[in-house]
N, C-alpha and C positions, 0 to 999 in steps of 0.2 A: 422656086419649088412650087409645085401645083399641091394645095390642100385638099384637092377632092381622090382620096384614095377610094380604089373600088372597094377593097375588103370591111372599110367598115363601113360601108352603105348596109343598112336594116334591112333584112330578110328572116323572115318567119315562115320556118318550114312547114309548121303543123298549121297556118292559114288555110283560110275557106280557097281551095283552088277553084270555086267554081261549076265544081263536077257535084251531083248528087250524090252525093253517099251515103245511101238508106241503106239501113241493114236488111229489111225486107228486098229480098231478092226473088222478081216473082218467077212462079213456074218451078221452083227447086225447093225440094225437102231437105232439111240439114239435121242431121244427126250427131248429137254431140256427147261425150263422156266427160267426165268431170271428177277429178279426184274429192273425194271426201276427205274421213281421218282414217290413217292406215290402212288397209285394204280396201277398204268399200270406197263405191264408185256407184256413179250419178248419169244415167245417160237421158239426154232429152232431144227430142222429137219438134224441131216448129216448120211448118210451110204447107202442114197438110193440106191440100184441096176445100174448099169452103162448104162444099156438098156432103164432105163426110163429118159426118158427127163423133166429133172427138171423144164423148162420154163410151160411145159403144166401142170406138177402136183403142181405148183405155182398156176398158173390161177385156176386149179377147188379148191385150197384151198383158196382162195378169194372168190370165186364165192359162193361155200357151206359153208363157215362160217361168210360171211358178216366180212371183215376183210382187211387191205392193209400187204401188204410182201413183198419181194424180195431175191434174188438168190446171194447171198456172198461168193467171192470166196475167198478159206484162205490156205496158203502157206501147213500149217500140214494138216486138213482136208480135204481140197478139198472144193467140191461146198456142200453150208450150206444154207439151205432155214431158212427165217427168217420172222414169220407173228407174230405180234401187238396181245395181249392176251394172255388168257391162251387155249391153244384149246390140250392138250395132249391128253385127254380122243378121243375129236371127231377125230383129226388124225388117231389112232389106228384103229380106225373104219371104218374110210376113206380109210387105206390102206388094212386092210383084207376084207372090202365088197367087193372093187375092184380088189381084188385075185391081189397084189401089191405085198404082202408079209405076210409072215404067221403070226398069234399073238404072236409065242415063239422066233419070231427073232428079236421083237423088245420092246428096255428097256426102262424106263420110270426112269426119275430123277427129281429133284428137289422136293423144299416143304416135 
């Protein structure tokens, strides 16, 4: 009888294959929502373009969605805007009426 059976040769699936896999994905805006507790909901914003200053496109998404937020900085992503709700839809909107960024560069998750 041969002792080397294939099945239990070691393989590790979650192993480094090799591939990069950064989370920063460049050239895409990712918009995400996030369950809070019971209703409320968390949506945040990272990939913005480097030219645009996050503190002012914080204030006008306050300001046009009647909502509080702030500007989280995170060791892997970088600077992550964070506004109270669910506002994916109106974002999208916000950032291609104001020639921000185009609609096909930016993804939409959750739900």
């Amino acid at each position: 009888m041969s002792t080397s059976i294939q099945n239990l040769s070691s393989y590790d699936p979650f192993a480094d294959t090799g591939e990069d896999s950064d989370l920063k994905v460049s050239g895409y805006i990712h918009i995400r929502v996030q369950q809070r507790n019971g209703r409320k909901t968390l949506t945040s914003v990272q990939g913005l373009p480097a030219e645009v200053d996050q503190k002012r496109v914080l204030k006008a998404f306050k300001k046009e969605f009647a909502c509080n937020g702030t500007v989280v900085q995170d060791e892997d992503l970088g600077e992550v805007i964070q506004l109270q709700g669910d506002h994916r839809v109106k974002i999208v909107q916000f950032l291609t009426e104001n020639k921000i960024v185009s609609k096909d560069k930016v993804k939409i998750h959750g739900f």
